[in-house]
N, C-alpha and C positions, 0 to 999 in steps of 0.2 A: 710893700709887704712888711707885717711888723715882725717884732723879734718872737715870738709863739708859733707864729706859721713857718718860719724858716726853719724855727730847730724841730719841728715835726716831719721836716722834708726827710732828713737821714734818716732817723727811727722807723718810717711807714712802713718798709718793705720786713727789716727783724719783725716788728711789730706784725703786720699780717701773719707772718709763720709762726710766730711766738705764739697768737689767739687759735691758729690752726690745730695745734701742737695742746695747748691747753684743752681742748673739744673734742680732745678726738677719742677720747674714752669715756665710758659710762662711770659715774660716779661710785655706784654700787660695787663695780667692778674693783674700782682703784680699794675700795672700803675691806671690801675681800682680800685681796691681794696683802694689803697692809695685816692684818687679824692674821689672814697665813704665815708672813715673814715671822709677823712679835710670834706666835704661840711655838715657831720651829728654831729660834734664837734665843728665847729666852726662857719656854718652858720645856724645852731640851725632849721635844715628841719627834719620837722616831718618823721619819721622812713617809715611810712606808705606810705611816695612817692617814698618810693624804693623800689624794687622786693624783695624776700627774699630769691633770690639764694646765697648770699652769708652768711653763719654762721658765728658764736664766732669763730667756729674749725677751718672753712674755713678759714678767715681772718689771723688764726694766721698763716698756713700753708702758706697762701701768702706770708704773711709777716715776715716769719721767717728767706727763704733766703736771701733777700735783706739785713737784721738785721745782718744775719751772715756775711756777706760782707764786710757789714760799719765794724763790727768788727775789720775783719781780715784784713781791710785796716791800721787800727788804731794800729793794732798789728807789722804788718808792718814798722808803725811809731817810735812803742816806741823801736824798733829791731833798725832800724836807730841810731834814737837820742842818745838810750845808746851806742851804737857801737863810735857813733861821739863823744858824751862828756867822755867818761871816761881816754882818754889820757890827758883830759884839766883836768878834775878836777884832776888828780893823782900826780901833779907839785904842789896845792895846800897843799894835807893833807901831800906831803913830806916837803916842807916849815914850816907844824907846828909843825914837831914832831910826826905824823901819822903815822909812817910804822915799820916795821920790820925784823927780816933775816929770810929766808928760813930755818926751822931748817933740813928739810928734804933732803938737798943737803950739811952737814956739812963736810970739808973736801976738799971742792972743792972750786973755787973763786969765783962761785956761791951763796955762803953759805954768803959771805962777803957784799952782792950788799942789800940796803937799798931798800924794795919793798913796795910800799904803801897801808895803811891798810883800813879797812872801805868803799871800793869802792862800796860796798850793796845799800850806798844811791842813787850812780848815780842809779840803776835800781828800785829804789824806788819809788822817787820824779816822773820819769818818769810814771811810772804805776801809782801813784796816777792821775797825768797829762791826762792818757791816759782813766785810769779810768773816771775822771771827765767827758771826751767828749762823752763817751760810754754812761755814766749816762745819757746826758740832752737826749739825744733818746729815753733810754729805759725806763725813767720816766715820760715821755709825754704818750707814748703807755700801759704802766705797772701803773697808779698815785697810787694804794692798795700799790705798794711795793715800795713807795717813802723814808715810814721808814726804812727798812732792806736797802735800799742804803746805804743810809747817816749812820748809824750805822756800815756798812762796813767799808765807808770809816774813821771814826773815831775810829774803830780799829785797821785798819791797818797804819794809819796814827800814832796813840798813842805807837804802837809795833815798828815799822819805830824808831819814835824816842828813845824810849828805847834802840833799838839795837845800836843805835848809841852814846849814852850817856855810854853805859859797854864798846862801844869799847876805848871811850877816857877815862873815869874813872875807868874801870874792875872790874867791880860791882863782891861780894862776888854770891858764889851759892845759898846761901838762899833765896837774893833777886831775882835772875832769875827761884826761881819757884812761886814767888811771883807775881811779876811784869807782867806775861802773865796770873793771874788769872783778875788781875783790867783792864786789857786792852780789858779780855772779856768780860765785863759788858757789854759795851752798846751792844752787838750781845746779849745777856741773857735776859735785860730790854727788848729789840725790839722784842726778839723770840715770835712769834702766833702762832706755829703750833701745832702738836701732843706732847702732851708728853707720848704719850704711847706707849707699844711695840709691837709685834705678837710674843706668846712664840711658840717655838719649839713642832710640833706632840709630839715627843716622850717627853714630860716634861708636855703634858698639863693634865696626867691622874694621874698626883702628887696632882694637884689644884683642878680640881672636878671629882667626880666620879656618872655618874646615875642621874645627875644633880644636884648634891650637894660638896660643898666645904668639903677637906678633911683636915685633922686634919692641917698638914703643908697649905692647903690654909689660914684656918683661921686664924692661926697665920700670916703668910704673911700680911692678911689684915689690922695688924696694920700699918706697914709702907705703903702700898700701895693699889690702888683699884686693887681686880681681877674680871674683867668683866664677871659676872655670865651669862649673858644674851648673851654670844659670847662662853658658855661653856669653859669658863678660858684661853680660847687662843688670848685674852689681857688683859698686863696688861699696868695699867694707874700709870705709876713711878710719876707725880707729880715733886716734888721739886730735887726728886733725881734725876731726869733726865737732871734737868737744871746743877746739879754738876756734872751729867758725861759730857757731852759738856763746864761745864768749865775745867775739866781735860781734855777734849781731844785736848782745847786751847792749855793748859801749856805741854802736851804730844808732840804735834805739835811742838812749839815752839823751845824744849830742842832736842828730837830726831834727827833733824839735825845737830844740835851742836852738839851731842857729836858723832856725826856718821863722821867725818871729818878729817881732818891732811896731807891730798896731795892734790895736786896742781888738780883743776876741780872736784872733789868730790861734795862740798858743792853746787854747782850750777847746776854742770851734773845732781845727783840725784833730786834737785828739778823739773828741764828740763823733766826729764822722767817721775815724778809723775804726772807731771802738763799734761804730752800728754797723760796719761792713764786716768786723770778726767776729760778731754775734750773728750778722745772716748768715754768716758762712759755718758758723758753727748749728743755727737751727736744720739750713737744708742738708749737714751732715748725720744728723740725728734723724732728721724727719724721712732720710733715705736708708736710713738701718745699716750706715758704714760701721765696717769692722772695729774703725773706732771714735763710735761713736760716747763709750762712757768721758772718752781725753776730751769731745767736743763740749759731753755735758760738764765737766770740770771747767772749760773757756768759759763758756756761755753766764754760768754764776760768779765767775770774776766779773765776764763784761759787764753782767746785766747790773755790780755795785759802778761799776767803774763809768758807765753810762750814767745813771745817778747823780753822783755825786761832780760828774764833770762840766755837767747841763746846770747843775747848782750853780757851779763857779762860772760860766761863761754868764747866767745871769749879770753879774756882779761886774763882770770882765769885758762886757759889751759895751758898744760905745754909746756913748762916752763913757769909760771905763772909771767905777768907784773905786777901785781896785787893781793890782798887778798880782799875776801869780808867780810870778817870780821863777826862780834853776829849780826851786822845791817842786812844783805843778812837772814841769818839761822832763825831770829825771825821774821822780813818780811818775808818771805815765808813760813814760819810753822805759822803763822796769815791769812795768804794769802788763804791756806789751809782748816783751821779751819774756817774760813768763810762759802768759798763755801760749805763746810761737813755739818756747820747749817744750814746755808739760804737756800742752795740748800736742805736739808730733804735727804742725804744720808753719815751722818754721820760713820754707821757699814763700808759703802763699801766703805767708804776713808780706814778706817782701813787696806782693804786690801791691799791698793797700801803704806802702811807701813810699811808689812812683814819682808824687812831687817832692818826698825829702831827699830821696835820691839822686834827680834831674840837679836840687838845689846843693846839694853836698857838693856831685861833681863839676857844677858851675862856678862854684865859690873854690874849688880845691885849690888853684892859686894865688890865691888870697888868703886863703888859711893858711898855707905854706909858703908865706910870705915869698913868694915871687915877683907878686904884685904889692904895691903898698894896701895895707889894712888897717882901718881906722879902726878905733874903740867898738862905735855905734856905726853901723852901714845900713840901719835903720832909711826908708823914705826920706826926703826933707818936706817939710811942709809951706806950704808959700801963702802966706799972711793976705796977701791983695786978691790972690785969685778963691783961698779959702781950698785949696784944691794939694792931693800929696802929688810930689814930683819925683825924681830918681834924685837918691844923693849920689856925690860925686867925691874925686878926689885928685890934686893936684899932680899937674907931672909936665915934663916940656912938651914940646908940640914934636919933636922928634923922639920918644918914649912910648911903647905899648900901641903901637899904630894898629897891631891885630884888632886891637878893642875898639878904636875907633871908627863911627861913622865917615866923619871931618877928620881926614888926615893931619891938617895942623891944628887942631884943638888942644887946649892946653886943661883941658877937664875930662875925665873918665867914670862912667857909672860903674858904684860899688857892684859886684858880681852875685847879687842873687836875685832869687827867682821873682821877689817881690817889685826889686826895679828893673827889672825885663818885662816885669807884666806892665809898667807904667810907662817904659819905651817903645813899645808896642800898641800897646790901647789908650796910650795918652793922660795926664792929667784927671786925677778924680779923686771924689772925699776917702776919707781915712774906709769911713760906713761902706763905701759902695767896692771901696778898693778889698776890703775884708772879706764881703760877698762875693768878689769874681773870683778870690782863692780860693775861699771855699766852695765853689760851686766847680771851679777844677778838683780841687780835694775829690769830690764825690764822684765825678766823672771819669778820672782816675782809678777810683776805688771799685765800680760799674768796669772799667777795664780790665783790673786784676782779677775782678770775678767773671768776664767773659774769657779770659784766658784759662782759668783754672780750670771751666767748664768743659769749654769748647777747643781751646787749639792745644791747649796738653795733650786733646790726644793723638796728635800730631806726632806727637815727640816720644808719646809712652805709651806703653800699651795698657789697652783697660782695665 
């Protein structure tokens, strides 16, 4: 299969509802509707000279397709642009000293060729760009949500620049758990919305029983309200809430980074999480949820972010012209963390996470130096066979025997999810190894959305 028919795989299903969504009003209608809005905003005629067939609900219905259009034209746009500029800027950051070798092709002449690094910004500046124009629309029509804009954009804008500042300076790890909590400030300051949660049926007859808080409610009550008056099935987390959406910034942020080391990884999987927060934001829209205006504010991030990410994975496919470098993986795990606050569907981002999560807490002892941690835990690539392998790392034959197969082996595979898929499925090209992640990615993604649909309601009520 080539590379055209693969990145059509993710996009088919947003795509259907997205052409759904665009059809499904009459032209004339929307034409009307529009001529309504200008003449009662701007030529300031009392309400009262006009019929009252059209609603709030109505209006938005109108005007939701036409929004999603301009969108998706704009998305269009920033697909172009980055496709066009990233051969131009790539002569650049080679000129300064920007780039790198392929470690994953070591062995071959391939391994030798100078590839250039940081290219995340061309799809950044873009999206920011692209963003801007989406803004001046949807702030005229939305002015309540003119702050959570501009607070968007100057996190994403402030994460932009950081990724780019580690990729020429290689900022230590500390600072990069660091660095994605300050950049969530302004989305935290700007946050209006709930801070409270819906506990789970089966947990709410912990907190009251008979109408009365039980022994663990009332202790709970120190740190948090439990809504006695909803029979404990919310609680109001407060402060904590706002640190769990700054962690799920810096969770965002990192989780793509370290989930990465071949050629289309770091951009393919963004590509695919971004088409699964965009379905999930059409069928939210297309089902008239309460809030549905928070999913239409996702949907015109994703639909640039989608764009401009398909630009880059062009570029970033194997055999990669290109690296996107900390810039790409913290822009878009911001990008992310965005829409998860602003949009008010922060849990069910989580799902379309599954592999960075599975990978986080695989690697956790290694990133906590438990385990020893190399630089690069990157695949190894093996010259004879032409095939990626699990890289490893030294240790005695009496050391870390949990991880071992072969109890006296004196080699241990690095702890993520990349060389587990290769201890398991064996030996394969960089290309085909890229493909069976990402085609977890999405089946993963197909999971989070049959949970959200289906066994949530399990846990909560309708």
């Amino acid at each position: 299969m080539n590379g055209p028919i693969l990145s059509s795989i993710p996009f088919l299903p947003p795509c259907y509802l997205l052409v759904q969504l665009l059809l499904e009003n009459n032209p004339l209608q929307v034409m009307t509707c529009w001529i309504h809005e200008f003449i009662q905003k701007h030529l300031q005629i009392e309400k009262e000279s006009f019929p009252d067939s059209i609603s709030s609900s109505r209006t938005f219905e109108l005007l939701v397709g036409p929004q999603l259009l301009a969108y998706a034209i704009v998305s269009m746009f920033g697909y172009w642009a980055t496709d066009y500029l990233i051969p131009a800027i790539k002569s650049y950051t080679l000129r300064k000293g920007i780039c790198g070798k392929d470690l994953g092709k070591r062995g071959t002449p391939m391994a030798e060729k100078e590839i250039p690094e940081a290219l995340g910004i061309v799809p950044g500046a873009i999206f920011l760009i692209c963003l801007t124009i989406c803004l001046v629309g949807y702030a005229t029509s939305h002015p309540t949500k003119q702050l959570d804009l501009n607070s968007a954009l100057l996190s994403v804008c402030f994460m932009l620049f950081l990724g780019f500042t580690d990729d020429v300076l290689d900022w230590p790890w500390r600072y990069k758990l660091v660095l994605p909590t300050v950049a969530s400030l302004p989305l935290l300051c700007c946050y209006s919305g709930s801070t409270s949660i819906v506990v789970p049926i089966q947990l709410r007859q912990l907190l009251m029983q008979n109408g009365e808080l039980t022994l663990f409610g009332r202790i709970l009550c120190y740190f948090v309200v439990v809504d006695e008056n909803a029979n404990g099935s919310i609680l109001n987390l407060g402060l904590w809430y706002l640190l769990y959406m700054g962690m799920l910034a810096v969770f965002c942020t990192n989780a793509i980074n370290i989930y990465a080391g071949i050629n289309g990884l770091e951009a393919g999987q963004a590509y695919v999480i971004g088409c699964a927060v965009l379905f999930h934001n059409l069928v939210e829209i297309q089902s008239g949820s309460d809030s549905k205006e928070n999913h239409l504010f996702s949907a015109m991030i994703m639909l640039s972010f989608i764009g401009v990410s398909l630009g880059l994975l062009k570029h970033n496919w194997y055999p990669a012209s290109v690296f996107v470098g900390d810039t790409f993986c913290y822009f878009a795990g911001m990008t992310f963390a965005v829409v998860g606050i602003l949009g008010h569907f922060s849990k069910t981002l989580l799902l379309f996470f599954i592999p960075q999560v599975l990978n986080f807490l695989y690697s956790t002892p290694q990133l906590f130096k438990l385990v020893p941690c190399p630089r690069h835990r990157l695949p190894k690539f093996n010259p004879k066979s032409g095939l990626m392998e699990p890289s490893t790392f030294e240790c005695r034959s009496d050391q870390y025997r949990w991880l071992k197969k072969n109890q006296n082996d004196t080699k241990v595979s690095n702890m993520t999810l990349i060389n587990l898929t290769l201890q398991y499925l064996g030996p394969m090209s960089e290309k085909s190894l890229c493909i069976v992640l990402l085609g977890m990615q999405m089946m993963f993604c197909a999971l989070g959305l049959f949970i959200r649909y289906n066994v949530s309601s399990i846990f909560f009520d309708a």
